[in-house]
N, C-alpha and C positions, 0 to 999 in steps of 0.2 A: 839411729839418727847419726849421721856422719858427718862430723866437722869438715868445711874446707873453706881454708883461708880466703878472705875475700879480695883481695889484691890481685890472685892469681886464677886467670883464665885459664891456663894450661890443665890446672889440680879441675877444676870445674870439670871442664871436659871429660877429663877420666874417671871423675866420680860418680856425672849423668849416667852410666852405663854400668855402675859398679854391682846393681841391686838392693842399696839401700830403700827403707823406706821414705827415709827423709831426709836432705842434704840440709844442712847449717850452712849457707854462707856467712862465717865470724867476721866481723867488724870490731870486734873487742880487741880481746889475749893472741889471739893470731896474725894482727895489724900490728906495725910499728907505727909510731904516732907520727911521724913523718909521711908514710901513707893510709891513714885517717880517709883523706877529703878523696883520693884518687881510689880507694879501693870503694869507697860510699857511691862513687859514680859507676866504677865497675858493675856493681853487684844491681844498679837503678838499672841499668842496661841489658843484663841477663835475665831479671825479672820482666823487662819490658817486652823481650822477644817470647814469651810466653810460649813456649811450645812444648809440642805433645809428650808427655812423659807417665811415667808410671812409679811417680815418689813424689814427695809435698816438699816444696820450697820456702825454707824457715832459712829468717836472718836471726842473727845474736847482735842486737847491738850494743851500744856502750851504756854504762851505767850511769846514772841519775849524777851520779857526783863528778862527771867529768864535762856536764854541761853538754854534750851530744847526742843524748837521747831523742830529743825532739827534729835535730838536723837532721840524724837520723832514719829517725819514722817518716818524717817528712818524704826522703828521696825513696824511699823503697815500697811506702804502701800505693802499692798502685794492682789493677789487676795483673793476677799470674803471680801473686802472692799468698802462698798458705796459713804464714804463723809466724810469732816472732819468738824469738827465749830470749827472756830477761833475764841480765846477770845481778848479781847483788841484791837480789831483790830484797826488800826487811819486812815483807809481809803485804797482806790484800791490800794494805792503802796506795803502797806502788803499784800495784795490778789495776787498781783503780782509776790511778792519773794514766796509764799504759790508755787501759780503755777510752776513757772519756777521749783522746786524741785520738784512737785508733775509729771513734766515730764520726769525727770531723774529717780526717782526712777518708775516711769511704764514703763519705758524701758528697765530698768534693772530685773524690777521682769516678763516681757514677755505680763504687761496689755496693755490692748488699750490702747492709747494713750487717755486723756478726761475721762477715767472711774469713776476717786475720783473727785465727787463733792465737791460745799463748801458751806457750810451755815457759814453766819457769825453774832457775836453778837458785834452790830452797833454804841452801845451807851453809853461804860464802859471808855471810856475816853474823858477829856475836846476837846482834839483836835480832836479827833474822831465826833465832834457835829459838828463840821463847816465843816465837809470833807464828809457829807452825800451823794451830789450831786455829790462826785467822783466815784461813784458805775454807775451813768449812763454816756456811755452806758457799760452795762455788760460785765465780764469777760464770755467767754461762759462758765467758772464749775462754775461762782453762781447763785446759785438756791432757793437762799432765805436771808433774813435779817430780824434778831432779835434783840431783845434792851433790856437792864440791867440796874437797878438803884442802888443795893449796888454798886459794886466797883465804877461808877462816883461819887456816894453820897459820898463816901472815899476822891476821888480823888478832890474833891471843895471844903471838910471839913464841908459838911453837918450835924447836930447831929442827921437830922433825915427826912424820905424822906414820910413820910407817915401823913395824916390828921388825929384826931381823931377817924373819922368814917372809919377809914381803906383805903381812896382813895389817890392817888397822890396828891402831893405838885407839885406847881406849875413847876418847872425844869425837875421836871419827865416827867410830861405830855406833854411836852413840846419834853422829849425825846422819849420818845410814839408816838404820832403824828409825829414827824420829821420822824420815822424810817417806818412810815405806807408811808411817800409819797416816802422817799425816795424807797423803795420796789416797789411803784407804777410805778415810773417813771422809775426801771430799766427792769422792768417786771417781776420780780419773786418775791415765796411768801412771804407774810408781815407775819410773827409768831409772836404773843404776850409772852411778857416774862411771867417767872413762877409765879404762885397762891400761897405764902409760907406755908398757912397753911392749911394743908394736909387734916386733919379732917374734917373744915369746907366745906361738900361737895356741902349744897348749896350755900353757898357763893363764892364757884369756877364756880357754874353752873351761876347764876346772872353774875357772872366776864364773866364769856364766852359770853355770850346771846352779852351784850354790847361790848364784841370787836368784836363779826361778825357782830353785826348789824356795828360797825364803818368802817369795812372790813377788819380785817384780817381774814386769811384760816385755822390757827391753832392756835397751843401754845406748851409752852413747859411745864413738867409735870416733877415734882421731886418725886413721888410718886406712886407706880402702880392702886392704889386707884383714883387717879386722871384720870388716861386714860378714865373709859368708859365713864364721863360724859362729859369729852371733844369732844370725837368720836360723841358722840350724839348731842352735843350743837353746833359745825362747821359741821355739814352736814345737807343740807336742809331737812325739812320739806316735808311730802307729800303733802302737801298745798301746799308749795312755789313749788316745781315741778310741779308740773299740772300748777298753775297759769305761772310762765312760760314757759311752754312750748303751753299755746293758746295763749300767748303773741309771742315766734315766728312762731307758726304756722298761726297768722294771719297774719303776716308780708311777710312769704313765700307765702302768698296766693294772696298777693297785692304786688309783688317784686317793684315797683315804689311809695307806697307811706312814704312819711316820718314820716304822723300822721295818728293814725285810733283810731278810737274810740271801746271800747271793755267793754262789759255790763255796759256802761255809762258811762265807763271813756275813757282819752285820753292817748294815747301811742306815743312816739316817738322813736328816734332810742338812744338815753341813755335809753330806759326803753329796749328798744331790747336786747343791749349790755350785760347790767342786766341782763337779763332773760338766755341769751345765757352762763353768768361766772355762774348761778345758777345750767342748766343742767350741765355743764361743770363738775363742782365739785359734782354733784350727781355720 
């Protein structure tokens, strides 16, 4: 999912074509407050021309506490709209008031009722950490949960959220893993927050490797440089494909046993499971 500023048509342009799966136009953190009202209209406008594309069109808009939430939703849910990510969120009760408006306003613009999903980012405030386990069981529009560590590092009065060698401080990781289970348990996807610097591309690629292997299904990406090595670092392997898919082909071939053994090793039905979320996401 690729942030792109929403003030700027120019970044739009070059990101339609970048291969992302999902473009953010931000309304938030990437608007200065001076263009607030002008980038809200931009972003109504390029939603409005609705055209053919091959990535899902999610706004970020601004948070509960700055009073433009609902100006908002207002100008943008219109068709040719996929989803929205809420920032700050402190748990399903904002998901909640998200929805109950995001059904008036598809009633009024003639969309189905459920069209604007919602990704939400899970872990930019204190009270937002203990209210993780109010995500399950899901809202049926969320479809995923992501986690932030500037604005919480803000909000606890941290000086600084990062180790010398560039890895998370303890709190962080803390709100990393929290937001992978909580994702788990509600059933939709875990996204790793963003890689900040842009350049360093294998150090984005290393970042990725270790968060699928820990399991998340993506990330988000502030940069269009970013995108292809993410595309490539969360989608399996033709290794990992083949391998499982003789892992569930032998299991379909024995539908009653719970273990078999397969060129010397042992499988169960956690390695099934595995095998079956690897084709899955192929």
């Amino acid at each position: 999912m690729l942030f792109v500023p929403g003030d700027s048509e120019r970044k739009f342009a070059k990101a339609a074509a970048i291969g992302a799966d999902a473009l953010i136009l931000d309304l938030e953190d990437a608007v200065a407050p001076s263009m607030k009202v002008a980038a809200r209209a931009l972003v109504a406008e390029l939603i409005a021309q609705n055209r053919t594309r091959d990535w899902a069109f999610f706004v970020r808009v601004n948070p509960f506490d700055t009073g433009m939430t609902f100006d908002d939703m207002a100008a943008v849910v219109k068709p040719g709209l996929d989803g929205l990510l809420i920032p700050k969120a402190n748990g399903a009760d904002d998901i909640a008031r998200i929805a109950a408006e995001l059904d008036r306003l598809e009633a009024a613009t003639g969309m189905a009722n459920g069209s604007v999903k919602i990704a939400v980012v899970a872990t930019e405030t204190p009270k937002a950490m203990f209210n993780l386990g109010s995500y399950t069981p899901p809202h049926p529009r969320l479809i995923a949960l992501t986690w932030g560590a500037e604005d919480l590092a803000a909000a606890i009065g941290a000086t600084a959220n990062k180790e010398a060698d560039g890895s998370w401080t303890f709190p962080y990781q803390v709100a990393r893993t929290h937001c992978l289970y909580a994702a788990a348990a509600a059933e939709v996807a875990p996204l790793d927050t963003l890689y900040a610097d842009f350049r360093d591309a294998d150090g984005l690629e290393a970042d990725c490797r270790r968060s699928r292997r820990d399991g998340f299904t993506g990330r988000i990406a502030i940069h269009p440089d970013q995108v292809a090595v993410i595309n490539r670092c969360y989608a399996p392997s033709a290794d990992e494909i083949a391998e499982a898919q003789k892992i569930v082909d032998a299991f379909a071939a024995q539908p009653d046993a719970g273990t078999l053994g397969i060129d010397g090793k042992m499988y169960d039905i956690p390695h099934l499971k595995a095998a079956q979320k690897t084709l899955a996401s192929a």
